[in-house]
PDB file with one MODEL, atoms N, CA, C and O in Angstrom:
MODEL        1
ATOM      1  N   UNK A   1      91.753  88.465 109.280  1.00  0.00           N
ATOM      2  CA  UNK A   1      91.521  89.748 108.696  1.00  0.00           C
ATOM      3  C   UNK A   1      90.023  90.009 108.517  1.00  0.00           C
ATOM      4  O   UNK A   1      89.651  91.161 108.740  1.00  0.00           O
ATOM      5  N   UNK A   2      89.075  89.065 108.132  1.00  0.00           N
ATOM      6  CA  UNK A   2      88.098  89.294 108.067  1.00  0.00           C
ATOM      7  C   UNK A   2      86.900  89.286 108.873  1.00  0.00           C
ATOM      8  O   UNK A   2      85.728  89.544 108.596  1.00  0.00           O
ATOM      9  N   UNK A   3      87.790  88.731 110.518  1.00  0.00           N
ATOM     10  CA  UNK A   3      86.338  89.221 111.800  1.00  0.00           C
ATOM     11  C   UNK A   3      86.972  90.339 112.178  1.00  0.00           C
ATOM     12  O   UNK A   3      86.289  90.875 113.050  1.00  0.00           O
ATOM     13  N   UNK A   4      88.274  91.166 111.874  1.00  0.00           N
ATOM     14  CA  UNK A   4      88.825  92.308 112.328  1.00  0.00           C
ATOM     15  C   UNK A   4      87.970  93.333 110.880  1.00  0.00           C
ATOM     16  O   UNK A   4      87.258  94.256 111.276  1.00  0.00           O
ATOM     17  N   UNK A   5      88.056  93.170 109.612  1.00  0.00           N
ATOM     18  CA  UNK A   5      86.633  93.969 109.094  1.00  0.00           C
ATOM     19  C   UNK A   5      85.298  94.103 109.563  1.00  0.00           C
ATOM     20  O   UNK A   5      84.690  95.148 109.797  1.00  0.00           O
ATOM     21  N   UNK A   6      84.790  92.564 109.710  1.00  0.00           N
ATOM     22  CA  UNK A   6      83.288  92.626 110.380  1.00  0.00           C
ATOM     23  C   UNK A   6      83.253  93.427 111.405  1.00  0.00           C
ATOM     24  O   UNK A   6      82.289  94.185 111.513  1.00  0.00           O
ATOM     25  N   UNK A   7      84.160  93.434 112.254  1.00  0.00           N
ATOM     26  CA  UNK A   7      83.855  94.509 113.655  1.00  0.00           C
ATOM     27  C   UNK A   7      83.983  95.918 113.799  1.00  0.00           C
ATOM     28  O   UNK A   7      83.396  96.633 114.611  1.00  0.00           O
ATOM     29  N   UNK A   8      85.054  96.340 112.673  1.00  0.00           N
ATOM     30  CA  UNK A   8      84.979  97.466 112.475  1.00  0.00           C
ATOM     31  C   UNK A   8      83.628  98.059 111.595  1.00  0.00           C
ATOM     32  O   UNK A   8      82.928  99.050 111.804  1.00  0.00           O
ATOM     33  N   UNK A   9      83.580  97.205 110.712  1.00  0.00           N
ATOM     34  CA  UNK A   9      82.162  97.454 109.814  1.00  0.00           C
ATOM     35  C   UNK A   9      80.587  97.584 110.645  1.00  0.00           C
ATOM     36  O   UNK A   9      79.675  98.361 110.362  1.00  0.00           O
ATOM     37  N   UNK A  10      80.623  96.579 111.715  1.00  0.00           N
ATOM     38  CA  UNK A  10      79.724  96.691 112.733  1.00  0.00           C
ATOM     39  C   UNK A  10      80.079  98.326 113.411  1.00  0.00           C
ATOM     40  O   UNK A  10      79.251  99.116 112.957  1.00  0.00           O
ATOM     41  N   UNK A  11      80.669  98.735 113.973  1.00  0.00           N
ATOM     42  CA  UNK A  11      81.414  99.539 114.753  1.00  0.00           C
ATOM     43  C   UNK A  11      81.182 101.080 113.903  1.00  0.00           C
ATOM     44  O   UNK A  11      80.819 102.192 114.285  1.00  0.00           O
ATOM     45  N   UNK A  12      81.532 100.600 112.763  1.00  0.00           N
ATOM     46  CA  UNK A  12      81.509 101.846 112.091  1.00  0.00           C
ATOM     47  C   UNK A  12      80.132 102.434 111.880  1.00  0.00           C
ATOM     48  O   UNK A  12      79.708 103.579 112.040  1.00  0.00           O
ATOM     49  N   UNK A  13      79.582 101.363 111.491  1.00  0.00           N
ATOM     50  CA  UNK A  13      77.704 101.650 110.854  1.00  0.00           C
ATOM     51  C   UNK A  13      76.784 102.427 112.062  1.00  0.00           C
ATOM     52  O   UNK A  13      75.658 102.830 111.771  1.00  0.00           O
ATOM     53  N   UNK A  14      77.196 102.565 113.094  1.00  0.00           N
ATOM     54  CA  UNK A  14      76.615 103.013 114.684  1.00  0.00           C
ATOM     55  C   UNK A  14      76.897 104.596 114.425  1.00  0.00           C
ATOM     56  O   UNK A  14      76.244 105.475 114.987  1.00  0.00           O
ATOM     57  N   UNK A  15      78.037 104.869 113.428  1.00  0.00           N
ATOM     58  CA  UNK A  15      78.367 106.363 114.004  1.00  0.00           C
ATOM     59  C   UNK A  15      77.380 107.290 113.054  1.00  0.00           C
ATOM     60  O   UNK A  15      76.778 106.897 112.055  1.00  0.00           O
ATOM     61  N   UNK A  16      77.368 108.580 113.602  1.00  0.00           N
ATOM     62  CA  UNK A  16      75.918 109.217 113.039  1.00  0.00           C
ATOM     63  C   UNK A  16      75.922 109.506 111.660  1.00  0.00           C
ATOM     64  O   UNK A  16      75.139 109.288 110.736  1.00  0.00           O
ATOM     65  N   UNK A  17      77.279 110.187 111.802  1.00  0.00           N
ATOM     66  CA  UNK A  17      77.740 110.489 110.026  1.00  0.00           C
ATOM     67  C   UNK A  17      78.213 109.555 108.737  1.00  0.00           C
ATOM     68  O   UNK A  17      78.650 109.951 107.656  1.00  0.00           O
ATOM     69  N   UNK A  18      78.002 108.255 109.163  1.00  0.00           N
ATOM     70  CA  UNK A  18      78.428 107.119 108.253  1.00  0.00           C
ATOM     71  C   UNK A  18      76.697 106.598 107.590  1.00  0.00           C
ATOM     72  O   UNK A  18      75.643 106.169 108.059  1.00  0.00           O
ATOM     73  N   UNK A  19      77.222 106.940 106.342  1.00  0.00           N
ATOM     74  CA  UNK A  19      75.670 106.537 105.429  1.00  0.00           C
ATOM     75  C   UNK A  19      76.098 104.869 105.231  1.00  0.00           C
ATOM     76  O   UNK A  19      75.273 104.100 105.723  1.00  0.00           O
ATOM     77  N   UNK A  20      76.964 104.404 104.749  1.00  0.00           N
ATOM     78  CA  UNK A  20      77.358 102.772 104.638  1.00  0.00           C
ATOM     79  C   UNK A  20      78.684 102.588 104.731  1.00  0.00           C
ATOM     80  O   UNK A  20      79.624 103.320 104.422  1.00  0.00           O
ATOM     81  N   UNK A  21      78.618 101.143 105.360  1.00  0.00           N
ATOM     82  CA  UNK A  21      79.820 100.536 105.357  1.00  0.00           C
ATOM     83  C   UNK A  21      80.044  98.771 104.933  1.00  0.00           C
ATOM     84  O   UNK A  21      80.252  97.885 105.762  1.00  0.00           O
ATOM     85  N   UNK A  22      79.989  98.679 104.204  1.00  0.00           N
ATOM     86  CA  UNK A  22      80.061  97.250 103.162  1.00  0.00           C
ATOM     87  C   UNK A  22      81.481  96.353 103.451  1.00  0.00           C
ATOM     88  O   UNK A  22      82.574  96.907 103.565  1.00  0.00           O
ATOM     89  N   UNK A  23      81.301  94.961 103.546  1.00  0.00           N
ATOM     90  CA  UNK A  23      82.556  94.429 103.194  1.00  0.00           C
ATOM     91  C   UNK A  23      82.034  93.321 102.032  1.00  0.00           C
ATOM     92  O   UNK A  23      81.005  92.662 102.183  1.00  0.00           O
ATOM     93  N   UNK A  24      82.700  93.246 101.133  1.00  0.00           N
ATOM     94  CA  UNK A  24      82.589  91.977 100.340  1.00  0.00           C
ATOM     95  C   UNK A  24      83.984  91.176  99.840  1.00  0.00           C
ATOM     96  O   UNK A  24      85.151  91.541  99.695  1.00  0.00           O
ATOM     97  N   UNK A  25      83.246  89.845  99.640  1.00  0.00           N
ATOM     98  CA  UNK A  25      84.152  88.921 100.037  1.00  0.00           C
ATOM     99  C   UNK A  25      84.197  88.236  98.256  1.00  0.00           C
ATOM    100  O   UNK A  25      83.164  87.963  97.646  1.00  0.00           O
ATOM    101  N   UNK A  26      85.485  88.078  97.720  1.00  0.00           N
ATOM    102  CA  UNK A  26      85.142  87.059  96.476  1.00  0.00           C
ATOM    103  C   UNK A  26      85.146  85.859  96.293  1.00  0.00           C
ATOM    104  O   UNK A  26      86.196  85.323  96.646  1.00  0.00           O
ATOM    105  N   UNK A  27      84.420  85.226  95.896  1.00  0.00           N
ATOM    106  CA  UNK A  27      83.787  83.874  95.867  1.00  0.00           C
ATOM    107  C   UNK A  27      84.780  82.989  95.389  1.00  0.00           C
ATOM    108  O   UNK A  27      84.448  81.810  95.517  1.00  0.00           O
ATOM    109  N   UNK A  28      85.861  83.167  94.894  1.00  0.00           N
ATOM    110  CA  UNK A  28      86.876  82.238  94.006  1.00  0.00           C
ATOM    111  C   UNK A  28      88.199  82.125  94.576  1.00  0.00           C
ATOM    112  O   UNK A  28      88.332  82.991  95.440  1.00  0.00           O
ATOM    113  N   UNK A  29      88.857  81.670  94.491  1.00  0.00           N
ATOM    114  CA  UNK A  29      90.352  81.186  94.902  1.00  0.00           C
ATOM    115  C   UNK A  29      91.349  82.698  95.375  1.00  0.00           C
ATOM    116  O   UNK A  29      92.446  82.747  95.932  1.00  0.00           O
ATOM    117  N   UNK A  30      90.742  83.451  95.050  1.00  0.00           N
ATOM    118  CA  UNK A  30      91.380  84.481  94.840  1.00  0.00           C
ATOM    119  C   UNK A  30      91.323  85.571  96.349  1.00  0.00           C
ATOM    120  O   UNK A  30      91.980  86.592  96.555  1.00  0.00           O
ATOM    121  N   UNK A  31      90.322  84.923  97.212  1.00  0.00           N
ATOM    122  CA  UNK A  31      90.390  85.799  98.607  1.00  0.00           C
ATOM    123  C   UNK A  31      90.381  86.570  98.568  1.00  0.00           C
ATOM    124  O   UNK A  31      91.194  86.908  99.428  1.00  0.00           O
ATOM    125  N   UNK A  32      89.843  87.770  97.945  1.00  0.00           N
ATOM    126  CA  UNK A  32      90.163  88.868  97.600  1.00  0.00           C
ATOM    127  C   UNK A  32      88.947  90.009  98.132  1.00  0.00           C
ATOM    128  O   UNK A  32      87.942  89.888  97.431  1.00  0.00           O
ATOM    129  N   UNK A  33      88.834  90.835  98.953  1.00  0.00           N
ATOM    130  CA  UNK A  33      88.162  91.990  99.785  1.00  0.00           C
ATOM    131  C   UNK A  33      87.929  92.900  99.465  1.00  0.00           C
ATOM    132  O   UNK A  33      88.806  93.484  98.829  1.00  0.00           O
ATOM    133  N   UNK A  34      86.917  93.441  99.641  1.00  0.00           N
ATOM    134  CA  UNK A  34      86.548  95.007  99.198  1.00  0.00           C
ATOM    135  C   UNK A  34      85.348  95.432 100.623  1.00  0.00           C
ATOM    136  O   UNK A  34      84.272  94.996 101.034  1.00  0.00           O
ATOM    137  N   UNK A  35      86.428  96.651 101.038  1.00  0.00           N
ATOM    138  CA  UNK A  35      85.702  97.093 102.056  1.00  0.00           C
ATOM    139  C   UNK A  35      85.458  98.691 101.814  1.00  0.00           C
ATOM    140  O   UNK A  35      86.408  99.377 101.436  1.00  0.00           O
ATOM    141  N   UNK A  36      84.100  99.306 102.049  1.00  0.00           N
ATOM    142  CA  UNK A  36      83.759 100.145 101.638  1.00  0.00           C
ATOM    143  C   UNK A  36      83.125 101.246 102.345  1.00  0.00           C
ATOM    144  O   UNK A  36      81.966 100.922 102.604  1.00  0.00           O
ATOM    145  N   UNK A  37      83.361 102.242 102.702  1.00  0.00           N
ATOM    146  CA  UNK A  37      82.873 103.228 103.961  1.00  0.00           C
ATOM    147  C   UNK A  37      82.280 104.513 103.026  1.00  0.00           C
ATOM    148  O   UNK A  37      82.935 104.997 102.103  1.00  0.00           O
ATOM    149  N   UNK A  38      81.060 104.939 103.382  1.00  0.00           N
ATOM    150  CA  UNK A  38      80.898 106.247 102.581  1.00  0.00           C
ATOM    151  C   UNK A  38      80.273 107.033 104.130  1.00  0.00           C
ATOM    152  O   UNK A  38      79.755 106.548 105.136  1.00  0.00           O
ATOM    153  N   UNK A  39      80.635 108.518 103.708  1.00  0.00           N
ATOM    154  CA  UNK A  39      80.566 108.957 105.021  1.00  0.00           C
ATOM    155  C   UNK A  39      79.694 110.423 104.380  1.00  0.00           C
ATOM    156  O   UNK A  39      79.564 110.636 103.175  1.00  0.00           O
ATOM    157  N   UNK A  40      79.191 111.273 105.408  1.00  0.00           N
ATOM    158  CA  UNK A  40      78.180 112.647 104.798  1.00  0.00           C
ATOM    159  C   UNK A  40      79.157 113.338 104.789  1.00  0.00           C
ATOM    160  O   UNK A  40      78.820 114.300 104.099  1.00  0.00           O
ATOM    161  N   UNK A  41      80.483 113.532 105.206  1.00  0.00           N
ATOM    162  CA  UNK A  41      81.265 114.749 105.254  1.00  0.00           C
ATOM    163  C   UNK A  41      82.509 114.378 105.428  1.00  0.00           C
ATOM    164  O   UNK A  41      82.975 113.436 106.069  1.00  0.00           O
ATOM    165  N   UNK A  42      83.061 115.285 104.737  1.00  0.00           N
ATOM    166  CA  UNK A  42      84.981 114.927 104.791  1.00  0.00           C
ATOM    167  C   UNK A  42      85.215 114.809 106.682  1.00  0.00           C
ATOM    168  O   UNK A  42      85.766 113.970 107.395  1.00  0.00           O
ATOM    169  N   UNK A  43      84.589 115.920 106.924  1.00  0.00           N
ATOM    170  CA  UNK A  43      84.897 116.176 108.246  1.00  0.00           C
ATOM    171  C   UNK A  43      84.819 114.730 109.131  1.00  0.00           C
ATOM    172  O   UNK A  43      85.688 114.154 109.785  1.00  0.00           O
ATOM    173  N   UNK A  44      83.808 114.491 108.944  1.00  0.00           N
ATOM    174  CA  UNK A  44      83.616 112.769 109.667  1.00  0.00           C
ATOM    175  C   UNK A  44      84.209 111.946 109.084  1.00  0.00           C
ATOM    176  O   UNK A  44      84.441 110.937 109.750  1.00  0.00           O
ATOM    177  N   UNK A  45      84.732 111.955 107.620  1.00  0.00           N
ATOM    178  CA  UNK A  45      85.498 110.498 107.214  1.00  0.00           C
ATOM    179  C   UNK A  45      86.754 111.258 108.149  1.00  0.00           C
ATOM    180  O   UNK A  45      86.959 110.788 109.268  1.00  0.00           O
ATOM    181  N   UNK A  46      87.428 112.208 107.771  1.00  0.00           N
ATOM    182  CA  UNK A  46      88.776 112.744 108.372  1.00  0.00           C
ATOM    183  C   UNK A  46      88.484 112.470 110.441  1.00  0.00           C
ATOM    184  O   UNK A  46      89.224 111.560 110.811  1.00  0.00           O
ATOM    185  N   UNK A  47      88.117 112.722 110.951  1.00  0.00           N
ATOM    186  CA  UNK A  47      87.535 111.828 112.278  1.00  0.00           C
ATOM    187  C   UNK A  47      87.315 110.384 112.376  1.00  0.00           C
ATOM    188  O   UNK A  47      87.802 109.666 113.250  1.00  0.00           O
ATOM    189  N   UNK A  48      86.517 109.991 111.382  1.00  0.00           N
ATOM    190  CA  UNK A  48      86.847 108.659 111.696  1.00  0.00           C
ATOM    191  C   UNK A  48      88.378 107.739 111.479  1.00  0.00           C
ATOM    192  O   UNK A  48      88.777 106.780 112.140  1.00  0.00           O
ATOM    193  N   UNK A  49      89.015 108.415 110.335  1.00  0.00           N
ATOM    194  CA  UNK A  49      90.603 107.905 109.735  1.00  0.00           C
ATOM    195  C   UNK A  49      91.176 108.293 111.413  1.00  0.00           C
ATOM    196  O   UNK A  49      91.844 107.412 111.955  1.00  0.00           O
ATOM    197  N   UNK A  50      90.939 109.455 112.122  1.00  0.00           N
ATOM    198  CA  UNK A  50      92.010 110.176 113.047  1.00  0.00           C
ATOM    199  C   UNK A  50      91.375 109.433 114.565  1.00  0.00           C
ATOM    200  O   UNK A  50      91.741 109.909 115.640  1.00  0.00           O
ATOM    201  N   UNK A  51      90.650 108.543 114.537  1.00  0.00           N
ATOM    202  CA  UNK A  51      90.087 107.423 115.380  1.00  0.00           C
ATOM    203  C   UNK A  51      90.815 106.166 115.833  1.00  0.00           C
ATOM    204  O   UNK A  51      91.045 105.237 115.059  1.00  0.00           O
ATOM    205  N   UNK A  52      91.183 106.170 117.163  1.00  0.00           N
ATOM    206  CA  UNK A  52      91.444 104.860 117.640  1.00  0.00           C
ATOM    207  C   UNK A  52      90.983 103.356 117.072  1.00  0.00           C
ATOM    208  O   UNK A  52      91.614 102.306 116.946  1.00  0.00           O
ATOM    209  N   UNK A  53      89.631 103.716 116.792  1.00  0.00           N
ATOM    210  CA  UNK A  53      89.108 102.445 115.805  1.00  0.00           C
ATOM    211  C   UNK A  53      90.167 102.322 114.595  1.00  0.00           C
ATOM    212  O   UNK A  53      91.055 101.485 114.435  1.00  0.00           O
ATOM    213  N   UNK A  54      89.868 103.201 113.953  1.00  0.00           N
ATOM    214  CA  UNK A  54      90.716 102.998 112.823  1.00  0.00           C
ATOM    215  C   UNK A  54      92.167 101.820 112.824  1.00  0.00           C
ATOM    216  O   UNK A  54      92.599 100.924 112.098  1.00  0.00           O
ATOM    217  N   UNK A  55      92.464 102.359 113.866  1.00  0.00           N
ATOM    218  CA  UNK A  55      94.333 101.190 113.536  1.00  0.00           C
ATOM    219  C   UNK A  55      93.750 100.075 113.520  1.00  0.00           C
ATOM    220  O   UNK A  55      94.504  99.229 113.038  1.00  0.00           O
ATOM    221  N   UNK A  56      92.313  99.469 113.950  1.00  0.00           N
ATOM    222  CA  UNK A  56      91.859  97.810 113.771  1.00  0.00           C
ATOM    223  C   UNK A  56      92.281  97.664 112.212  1.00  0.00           C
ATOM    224  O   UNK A  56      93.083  96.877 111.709  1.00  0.00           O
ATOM    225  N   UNK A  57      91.376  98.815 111.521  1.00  0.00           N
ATOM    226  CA  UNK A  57      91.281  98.786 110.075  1.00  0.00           C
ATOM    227  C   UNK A  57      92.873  99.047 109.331  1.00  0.00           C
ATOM    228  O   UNK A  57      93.208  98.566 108.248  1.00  0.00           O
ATOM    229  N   UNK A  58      93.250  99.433 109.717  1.00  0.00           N
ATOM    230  CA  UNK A  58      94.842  99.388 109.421  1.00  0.00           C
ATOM    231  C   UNK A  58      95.885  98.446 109.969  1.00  0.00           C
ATOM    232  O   UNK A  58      97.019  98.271 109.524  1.00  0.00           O
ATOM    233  N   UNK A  59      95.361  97.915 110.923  1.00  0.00           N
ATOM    234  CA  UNK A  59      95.631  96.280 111.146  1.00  0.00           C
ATOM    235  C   UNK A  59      95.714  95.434 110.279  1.00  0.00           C
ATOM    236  O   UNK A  59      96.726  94.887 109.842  1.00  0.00           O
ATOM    237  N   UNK A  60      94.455  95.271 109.948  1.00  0.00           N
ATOM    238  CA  UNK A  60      93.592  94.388 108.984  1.00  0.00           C
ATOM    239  C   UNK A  60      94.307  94.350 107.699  1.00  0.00           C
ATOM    240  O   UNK A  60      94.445  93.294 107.082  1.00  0.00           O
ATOM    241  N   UNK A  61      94.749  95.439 107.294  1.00  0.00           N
ATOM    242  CA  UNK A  61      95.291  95.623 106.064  1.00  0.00           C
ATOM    243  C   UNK A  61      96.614  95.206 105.774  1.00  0.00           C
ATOM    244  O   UNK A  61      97.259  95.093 104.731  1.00  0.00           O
ATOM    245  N   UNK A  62      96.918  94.948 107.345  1.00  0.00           N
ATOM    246  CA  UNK A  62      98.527  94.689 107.561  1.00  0.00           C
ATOM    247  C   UNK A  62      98.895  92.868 106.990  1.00  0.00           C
ATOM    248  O   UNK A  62      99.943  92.345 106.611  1.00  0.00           O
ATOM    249  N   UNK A  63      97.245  92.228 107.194  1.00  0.00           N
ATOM    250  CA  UNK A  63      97.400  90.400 107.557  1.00  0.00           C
ATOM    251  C   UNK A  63      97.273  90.323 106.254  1.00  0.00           C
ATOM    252  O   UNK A  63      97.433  89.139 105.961  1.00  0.00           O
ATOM    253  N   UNK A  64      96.999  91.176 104.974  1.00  0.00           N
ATOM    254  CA  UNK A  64      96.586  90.894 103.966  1.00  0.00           C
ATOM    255  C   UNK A  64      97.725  90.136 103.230  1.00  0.00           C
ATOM    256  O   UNK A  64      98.882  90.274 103.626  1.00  0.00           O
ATOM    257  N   UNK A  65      97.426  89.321 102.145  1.00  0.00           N
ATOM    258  CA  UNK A  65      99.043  88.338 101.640  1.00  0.00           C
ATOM    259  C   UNK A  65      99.216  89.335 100.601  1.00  0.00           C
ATOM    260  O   UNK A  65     100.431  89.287 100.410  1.00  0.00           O
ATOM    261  N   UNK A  66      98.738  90.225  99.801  1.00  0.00           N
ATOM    262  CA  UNK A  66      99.159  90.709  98.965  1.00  0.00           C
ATOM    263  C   UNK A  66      98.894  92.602  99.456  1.00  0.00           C
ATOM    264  O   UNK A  66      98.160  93.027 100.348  1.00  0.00           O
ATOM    265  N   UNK A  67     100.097  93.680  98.169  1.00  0.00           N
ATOM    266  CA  UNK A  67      99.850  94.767  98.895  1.00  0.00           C
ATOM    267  C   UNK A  67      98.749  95.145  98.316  1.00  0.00           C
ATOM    268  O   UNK A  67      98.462  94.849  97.156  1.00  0.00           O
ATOM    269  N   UNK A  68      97.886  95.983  99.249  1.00  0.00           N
ATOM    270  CA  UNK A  68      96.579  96.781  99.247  1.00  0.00           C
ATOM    271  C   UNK A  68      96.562  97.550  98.483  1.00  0.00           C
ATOM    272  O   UNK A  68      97.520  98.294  98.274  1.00  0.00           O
ATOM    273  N   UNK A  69      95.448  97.590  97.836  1.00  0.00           N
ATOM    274  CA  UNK A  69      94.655  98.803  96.650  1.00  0.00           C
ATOM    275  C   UNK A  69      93.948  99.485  97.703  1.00  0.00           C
ATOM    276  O   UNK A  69      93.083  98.929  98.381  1.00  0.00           O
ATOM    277  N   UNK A  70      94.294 100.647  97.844  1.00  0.00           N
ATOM    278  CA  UNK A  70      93.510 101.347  98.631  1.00  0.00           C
ATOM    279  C   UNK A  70      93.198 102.875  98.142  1.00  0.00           C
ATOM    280  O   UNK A  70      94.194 103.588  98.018  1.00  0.00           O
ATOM    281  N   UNK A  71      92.085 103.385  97.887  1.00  0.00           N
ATOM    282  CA  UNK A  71      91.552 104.612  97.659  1.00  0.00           C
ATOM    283  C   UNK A  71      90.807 105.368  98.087  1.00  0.00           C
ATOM    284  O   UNK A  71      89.919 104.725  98.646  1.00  0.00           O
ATOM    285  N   UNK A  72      90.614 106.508  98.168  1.00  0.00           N
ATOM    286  CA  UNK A  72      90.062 107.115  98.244  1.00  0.00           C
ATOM    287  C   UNK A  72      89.030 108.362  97.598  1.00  0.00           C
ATOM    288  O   UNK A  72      89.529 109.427  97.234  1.00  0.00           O
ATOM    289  N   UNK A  73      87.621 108.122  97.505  1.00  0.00           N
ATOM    290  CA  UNK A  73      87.005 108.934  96.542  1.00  0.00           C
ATOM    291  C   UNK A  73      86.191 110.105  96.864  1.00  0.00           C
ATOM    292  O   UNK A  73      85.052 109.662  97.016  1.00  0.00           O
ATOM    293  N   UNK A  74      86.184 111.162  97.015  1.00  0.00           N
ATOM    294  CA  UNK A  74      85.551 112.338  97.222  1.00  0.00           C
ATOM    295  C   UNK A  74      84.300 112.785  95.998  1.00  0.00           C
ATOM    296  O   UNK A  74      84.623 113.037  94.838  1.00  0.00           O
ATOM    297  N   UNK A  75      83.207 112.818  96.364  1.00  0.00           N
ATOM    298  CA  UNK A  75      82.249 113.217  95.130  1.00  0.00           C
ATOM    299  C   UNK A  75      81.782 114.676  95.570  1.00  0.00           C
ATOM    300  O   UNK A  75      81.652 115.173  96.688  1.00  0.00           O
ATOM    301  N   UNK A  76      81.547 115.253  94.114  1.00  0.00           N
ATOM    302  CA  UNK A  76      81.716 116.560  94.350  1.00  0.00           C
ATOM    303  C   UNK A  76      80.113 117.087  93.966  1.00  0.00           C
ATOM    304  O   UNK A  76      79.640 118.223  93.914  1.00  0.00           O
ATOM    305  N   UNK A  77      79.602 115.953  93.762  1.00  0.00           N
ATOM    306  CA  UNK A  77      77.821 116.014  93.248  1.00  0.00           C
ATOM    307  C   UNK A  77      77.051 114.773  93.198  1.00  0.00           C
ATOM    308  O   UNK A  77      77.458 113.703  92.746  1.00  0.00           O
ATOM    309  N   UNK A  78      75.958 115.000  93.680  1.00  0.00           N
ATOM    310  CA  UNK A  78      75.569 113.638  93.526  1.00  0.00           C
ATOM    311  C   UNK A  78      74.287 113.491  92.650  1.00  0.00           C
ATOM    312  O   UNK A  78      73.744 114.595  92.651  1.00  0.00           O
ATOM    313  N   UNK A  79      73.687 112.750  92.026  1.00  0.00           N
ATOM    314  CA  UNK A  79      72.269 113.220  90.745  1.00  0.00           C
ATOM    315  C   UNK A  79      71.754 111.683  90.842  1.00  0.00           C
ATOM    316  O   UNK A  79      72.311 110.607  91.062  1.00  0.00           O
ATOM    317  N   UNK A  80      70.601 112.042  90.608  1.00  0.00           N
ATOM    318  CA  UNK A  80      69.640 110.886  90.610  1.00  0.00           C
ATOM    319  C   UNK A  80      68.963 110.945  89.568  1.00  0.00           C
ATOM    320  O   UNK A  80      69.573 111.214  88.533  1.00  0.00           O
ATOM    321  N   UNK A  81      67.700 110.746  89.512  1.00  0.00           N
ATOM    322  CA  UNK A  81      66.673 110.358  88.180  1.00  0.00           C
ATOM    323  C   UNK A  81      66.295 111.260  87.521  1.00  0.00           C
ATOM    324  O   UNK A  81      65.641 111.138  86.485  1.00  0.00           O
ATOM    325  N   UNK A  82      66.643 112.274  88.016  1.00  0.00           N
ATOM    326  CA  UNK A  82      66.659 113.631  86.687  1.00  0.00           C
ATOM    327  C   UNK A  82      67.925 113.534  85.668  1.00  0.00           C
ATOM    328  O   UNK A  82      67.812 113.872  84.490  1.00  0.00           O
ATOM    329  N   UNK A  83      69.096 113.062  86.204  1.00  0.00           N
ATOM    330  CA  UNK A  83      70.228 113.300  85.788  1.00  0.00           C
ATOM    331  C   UNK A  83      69.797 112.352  84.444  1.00  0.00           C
ATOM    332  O   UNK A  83      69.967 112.738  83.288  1.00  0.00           O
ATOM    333  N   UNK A  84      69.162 110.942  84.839  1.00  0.00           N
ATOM    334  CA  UNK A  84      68.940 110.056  84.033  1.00  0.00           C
ATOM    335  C   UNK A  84      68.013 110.478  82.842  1.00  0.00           C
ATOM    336  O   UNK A  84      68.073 109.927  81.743  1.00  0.00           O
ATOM    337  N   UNK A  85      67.097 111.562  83.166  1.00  0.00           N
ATOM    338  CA  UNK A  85      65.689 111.933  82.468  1.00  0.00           C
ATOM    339  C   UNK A  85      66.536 113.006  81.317  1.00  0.00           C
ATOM    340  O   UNK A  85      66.426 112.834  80.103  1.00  0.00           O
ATOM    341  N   UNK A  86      67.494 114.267  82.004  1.00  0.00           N
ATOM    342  CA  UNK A  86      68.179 114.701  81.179  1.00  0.00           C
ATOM    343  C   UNK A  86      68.741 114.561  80.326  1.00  0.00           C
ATOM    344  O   UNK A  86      68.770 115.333  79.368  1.00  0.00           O
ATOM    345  N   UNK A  87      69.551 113.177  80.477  1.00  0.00           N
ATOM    346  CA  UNK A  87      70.427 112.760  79.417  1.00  0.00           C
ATOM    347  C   UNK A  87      69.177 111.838  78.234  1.00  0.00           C
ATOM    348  O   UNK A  87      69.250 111.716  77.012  1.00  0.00           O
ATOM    349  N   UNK A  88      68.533 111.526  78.817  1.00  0.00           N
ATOM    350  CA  UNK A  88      67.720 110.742  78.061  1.00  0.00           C
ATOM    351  C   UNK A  88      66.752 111.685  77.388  1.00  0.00           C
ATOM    352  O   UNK A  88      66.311 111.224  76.335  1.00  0.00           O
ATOM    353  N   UNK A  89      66.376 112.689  77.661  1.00  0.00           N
ATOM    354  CA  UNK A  89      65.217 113.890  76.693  1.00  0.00           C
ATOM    355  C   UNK A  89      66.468 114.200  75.841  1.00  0.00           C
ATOM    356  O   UNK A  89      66.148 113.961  74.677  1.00  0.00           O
ATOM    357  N   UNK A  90      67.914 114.679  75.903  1.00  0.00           N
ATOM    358  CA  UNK A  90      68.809 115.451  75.161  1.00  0.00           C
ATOM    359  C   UNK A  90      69.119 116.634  75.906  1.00  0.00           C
ATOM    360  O   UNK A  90      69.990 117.463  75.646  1.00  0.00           O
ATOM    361  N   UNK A  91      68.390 116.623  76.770  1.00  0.00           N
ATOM    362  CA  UNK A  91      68.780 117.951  77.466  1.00  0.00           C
ATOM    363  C   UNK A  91      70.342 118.071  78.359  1.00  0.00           C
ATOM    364  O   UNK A  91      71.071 117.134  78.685  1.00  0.00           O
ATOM    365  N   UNK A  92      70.541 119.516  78.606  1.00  0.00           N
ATOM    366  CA  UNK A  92      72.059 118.659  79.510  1.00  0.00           C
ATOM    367  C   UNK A  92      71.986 119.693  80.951  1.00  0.00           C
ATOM    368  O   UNK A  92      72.842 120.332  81.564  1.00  0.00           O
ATOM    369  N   UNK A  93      70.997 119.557  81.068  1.00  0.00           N
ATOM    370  CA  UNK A  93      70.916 120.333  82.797  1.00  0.00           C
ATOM    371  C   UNK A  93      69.621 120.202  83.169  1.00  0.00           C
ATOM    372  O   UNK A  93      69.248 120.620  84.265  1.00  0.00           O
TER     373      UNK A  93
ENDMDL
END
């Protein structure tokens, strides 16, 4: 399961609209995966899901011993060091 992540994760990171694609691995008895794709646009995550690549990644999910947590997160804003400066003066915008 986990050179069928690496390759998709390789694979994936090439395409134009993919900002990251992470896999991590946990260190303890527990084998346990977290693979992570963030993409610039629904439009390209929805293309990449509707991708031949993809069934690797839905493969992958298949060898797993336990069933999959799998989600999906859409952000509807994104804020950086103002957001931080705001909350921190008292201000709220």
């Amino acid at each position: 399961m986990i050179d069928i992540l690496k390759s998709m994760q390789a694979w994936t990171r090439t395409k134009p609209d993919c900002i990251c694609c992470s896999l991590y691995e946990q260190a303890n008895d527990t084998h346990a995966v977290l693979y992570v794709e963030q993409w610039q646009t629904k439009e390209a995550f929805d293309r990449h899901v509707q991708s031949s690549m993809y069934m690797r990644l839905l493969t992958a999910i298949e060898f797993g011993s336990d069933t999959p947590d799998i989600q999906f997160h859409e952000v509807s804003q994104t804020s950086g060091m103002e957001m931080i400066e705001a909350l921190r003066s008292g201000s709220s915008g």
